[in-house]
VMD Tcl script that draws the C-alpha trace (Angstrom):
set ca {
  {-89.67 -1.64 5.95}
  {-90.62 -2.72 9.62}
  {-89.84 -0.85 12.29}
  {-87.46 -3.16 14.09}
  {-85.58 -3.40 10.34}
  {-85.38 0.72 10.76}
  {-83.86 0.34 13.91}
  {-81.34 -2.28 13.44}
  {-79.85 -0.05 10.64}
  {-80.08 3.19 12.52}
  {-77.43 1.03 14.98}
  {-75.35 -0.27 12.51}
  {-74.84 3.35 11.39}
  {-73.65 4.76 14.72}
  {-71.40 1.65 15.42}
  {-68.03 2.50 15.24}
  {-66.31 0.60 12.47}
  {-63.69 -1.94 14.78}
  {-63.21 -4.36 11.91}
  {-63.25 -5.35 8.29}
  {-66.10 -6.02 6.23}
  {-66.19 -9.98 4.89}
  {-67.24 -11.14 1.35}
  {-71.16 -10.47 2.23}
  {-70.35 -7.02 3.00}
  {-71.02 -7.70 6.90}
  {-68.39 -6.15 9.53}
  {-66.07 -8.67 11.15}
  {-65.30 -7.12 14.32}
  {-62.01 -7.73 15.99}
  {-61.44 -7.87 19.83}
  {-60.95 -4.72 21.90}
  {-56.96 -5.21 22.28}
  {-56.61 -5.65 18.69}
  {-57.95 -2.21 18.52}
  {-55.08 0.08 19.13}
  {-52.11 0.02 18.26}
  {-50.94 1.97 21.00}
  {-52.05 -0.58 23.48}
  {-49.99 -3.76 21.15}
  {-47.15 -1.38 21.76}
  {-47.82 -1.17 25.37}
  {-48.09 -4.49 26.00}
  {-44.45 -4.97 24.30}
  {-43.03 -2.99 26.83}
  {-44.95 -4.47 29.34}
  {-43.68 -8.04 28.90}
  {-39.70 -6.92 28.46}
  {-39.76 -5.25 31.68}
  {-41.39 -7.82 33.44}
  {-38.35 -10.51 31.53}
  {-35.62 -7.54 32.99}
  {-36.99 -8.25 36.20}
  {-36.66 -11.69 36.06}
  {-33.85 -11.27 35.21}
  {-32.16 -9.20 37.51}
  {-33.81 -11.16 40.16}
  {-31.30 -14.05 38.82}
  {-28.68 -12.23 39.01}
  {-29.02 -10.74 42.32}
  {-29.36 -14.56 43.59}
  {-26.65 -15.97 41.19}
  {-24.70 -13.39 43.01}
  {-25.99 -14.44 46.28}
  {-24.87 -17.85 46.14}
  {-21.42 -17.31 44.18}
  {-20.15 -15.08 47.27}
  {-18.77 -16.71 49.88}
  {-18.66 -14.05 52.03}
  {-15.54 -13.05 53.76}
  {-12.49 -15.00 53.24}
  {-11.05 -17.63 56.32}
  {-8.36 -16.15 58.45}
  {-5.00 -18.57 57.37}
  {-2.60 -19.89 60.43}
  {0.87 -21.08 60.42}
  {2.14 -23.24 62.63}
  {5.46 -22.84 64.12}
  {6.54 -26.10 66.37}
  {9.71 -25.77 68.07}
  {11.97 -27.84 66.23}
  {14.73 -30.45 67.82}
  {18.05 -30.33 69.51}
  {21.13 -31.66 67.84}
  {21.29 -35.69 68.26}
  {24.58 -36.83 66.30}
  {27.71 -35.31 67.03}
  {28.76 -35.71 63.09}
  {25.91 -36.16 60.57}
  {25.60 -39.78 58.74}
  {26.05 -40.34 55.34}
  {22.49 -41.44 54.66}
  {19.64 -39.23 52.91}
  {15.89 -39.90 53.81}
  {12.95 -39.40 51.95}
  {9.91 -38.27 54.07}
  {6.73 -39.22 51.93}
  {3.53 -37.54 52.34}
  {1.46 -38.77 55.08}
  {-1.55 -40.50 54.88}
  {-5.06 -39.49 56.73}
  {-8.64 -40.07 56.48}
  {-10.65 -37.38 54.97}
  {-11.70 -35.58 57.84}
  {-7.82 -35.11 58.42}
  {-6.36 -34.74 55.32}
  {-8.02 -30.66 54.97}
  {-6.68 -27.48 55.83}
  {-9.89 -27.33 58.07}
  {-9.23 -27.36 61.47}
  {-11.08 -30.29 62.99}
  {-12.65 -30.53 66.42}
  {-13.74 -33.66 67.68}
  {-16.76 -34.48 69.94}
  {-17.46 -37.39 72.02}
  {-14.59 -38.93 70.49}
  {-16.83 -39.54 67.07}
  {-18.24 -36.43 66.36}
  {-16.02 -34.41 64.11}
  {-16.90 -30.79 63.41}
  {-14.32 -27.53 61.94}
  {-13.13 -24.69 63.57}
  {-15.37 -21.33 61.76}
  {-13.31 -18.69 60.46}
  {-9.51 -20.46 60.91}
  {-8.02 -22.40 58.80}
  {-4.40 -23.70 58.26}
  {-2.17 -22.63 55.33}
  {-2.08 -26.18 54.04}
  {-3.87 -29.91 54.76}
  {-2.69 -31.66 57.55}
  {-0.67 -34.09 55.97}
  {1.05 -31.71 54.19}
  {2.10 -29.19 57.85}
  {3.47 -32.71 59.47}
  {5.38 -33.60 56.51}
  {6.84 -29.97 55.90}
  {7.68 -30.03 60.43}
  {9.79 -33.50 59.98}
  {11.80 -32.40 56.98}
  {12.90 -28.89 59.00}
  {13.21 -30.98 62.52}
  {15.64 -33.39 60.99}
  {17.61 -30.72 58.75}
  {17.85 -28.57 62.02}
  {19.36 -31.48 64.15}
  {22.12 -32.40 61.11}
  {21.69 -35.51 61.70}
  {21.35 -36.74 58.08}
  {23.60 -35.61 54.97}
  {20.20 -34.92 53.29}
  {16.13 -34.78 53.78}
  {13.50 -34.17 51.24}
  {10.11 -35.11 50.16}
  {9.49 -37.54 47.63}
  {9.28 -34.96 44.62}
  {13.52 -34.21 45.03}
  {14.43 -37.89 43.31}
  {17.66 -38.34 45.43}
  {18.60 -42.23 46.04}
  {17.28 -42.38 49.63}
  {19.01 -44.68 52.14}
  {15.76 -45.29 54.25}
  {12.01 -44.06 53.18}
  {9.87 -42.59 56.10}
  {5.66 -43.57 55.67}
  {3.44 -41.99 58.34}
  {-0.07 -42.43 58.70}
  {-1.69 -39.55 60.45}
  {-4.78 -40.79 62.89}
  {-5.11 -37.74 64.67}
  {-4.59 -33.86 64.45}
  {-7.38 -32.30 65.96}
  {-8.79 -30.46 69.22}
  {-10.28 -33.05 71.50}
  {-13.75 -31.80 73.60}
  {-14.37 -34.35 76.49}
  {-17.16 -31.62 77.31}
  {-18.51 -29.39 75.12}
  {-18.55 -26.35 78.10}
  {-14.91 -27.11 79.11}
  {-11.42 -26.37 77.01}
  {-10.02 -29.07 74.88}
  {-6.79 -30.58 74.06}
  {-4.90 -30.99 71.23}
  {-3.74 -34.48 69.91}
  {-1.93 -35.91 67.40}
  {-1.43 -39.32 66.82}
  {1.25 -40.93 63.93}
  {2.35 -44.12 63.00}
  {5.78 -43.72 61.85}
  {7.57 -46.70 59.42}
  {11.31 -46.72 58.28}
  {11.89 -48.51 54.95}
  {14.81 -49.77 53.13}
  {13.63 -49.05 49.73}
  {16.44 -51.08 48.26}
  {14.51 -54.35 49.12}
  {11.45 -53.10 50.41}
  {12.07 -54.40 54.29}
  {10.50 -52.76 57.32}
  {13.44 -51.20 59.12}
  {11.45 -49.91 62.43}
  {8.15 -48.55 63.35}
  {6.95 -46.50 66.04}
  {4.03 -44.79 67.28}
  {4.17 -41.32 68.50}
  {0.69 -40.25 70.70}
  {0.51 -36.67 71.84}
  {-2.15 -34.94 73.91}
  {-1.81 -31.37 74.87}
  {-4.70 -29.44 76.75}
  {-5.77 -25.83 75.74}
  {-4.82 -23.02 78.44}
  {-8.55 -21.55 76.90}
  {-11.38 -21.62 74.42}
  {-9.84 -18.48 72.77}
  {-8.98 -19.17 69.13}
  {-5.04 -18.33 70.39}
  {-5.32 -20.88 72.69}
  {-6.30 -23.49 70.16}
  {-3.41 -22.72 68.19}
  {-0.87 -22.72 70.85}
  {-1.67 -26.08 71.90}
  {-1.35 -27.59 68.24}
  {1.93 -25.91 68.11}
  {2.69 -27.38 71.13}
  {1.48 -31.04 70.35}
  {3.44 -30.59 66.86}
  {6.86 -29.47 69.09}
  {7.11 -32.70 70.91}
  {5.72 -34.65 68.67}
  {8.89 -34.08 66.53}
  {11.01 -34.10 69.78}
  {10.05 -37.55 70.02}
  {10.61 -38.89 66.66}
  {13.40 -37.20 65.13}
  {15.71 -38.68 67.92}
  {13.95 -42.14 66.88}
  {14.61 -42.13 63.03}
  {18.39 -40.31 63.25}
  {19.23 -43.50 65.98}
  {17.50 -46.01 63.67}
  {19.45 -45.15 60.73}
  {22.61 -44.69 62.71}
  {22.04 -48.62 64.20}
  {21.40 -49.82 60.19}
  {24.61 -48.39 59.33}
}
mol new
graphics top color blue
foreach p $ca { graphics top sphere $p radius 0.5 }
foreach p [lrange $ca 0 end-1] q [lrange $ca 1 end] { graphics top cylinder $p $q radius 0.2 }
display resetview
């Protein structure tokens, strides 16, 4: 026997045995991580902690992005409502449908408008209901305050209405001519009387109202929609009471 034959078997003898020996009798040996067990068990661990950290990294953004923070502060409005017009209410119900505005009306955002095109929300305020739905709610309580009719209600009561009132809405919103500088608020509404019997235009009228801001305090904001809404209804509930009156 040579002596590099002696000294490849003196190495095969102090090799640890890290595998199984084929059909020849050689040893197959097996990479180092397939070595332990311990380490296979390690590595287990290793990989579901790092999936519960992904994990809970989800979540924590899920949770991020579901929560809308702090909830809008809701406002009321409470126009003034209308003198008495009739000395003796007429026999005549109304139906006051809901009025129609463009999208940037029809929300329970309160809209500010810029440069006359420029149409932005007020952060943190909101009102309790869309637009559409606050004027419609005002003209049913300004004409059952003046008892001028023997009955008002929206569209959803199903009484035989003597005339049908369609507004479209163009405008309720806070007006900036200057950014730096208080604005005003304005509301604009068409107004249409209709025999529904036929289908005939009874009367229109257009009611424009601008009233400016005593501030740029949220308060003052308010008060001057409130105050818009007031004569708004001052000028058209003497209007449709007079109108119906003259059809009689």
């Amino acid at each position: 026997m040579t002596e590099a034959s002696c000294a490849r078997r003196r190495t095969e003898r102090c090799r640890p045995c890290d595998g199984r020996r084929n059909a020849r009798g050689r040893v197959t040996l097996r990479p180092p991580f397939f070595r332990s067990a311990a380490w296979g068990g390690s590595a287990k661990c290793l990989l579901s902690l790092c999936l519960l950290l992904v994990l809970a990294a989800n979540l924590f953004a899920c949770a991020a992005v579901l929560n809308p923070g702090q909830a809008p502060a809701r406002l009321q409005l409470a126009p003034a409502m209308p003198d008495k017009i009739l000395s003796k209410p007429l026999n005549k119900q109304l139906v006051v449908a809901l009025p129609t505005a463009e999208r940037d009306i029809d929300t329970d955002n309160i809209a500010l408008v810029f440069n006359k095109r420029e149409v932005r929300y007020l952060a943190g305020l909101r009102w309790t209901s869309p637009a559409p739905n606050i004027l419609q709610r005002a003209l049913i309580d300004a004409l059952a305050a003046t008892n001028s009719l023997r009955g008002v209600t929206d569209e959803s009561a199903g009484i035989a209405a003597d005339a049908v009132l369609f507004c479209d809405l163009r405008q309720f919103s806070l007006h900036y001519a200057d950014p730096e500088e208080s604005p005003a608020a304005v509301i604009i509404v068409y107004f249409r009387l209709i025999d529904p019997s036929d289908g005939t235009l009874m009367a229109m009228r257009k009611v424009e109202v601008s009233v400016p801001a005593g501030g740029r305090d949220n308060a003052d904001l308010i008060s001057a929609c409130e105050t818009a809404l007031s004569r708004c209804l001052a000028e058209i509930s003497p209007w449709i009471a007079l109108t119906m009156a003259a059809k009689s």
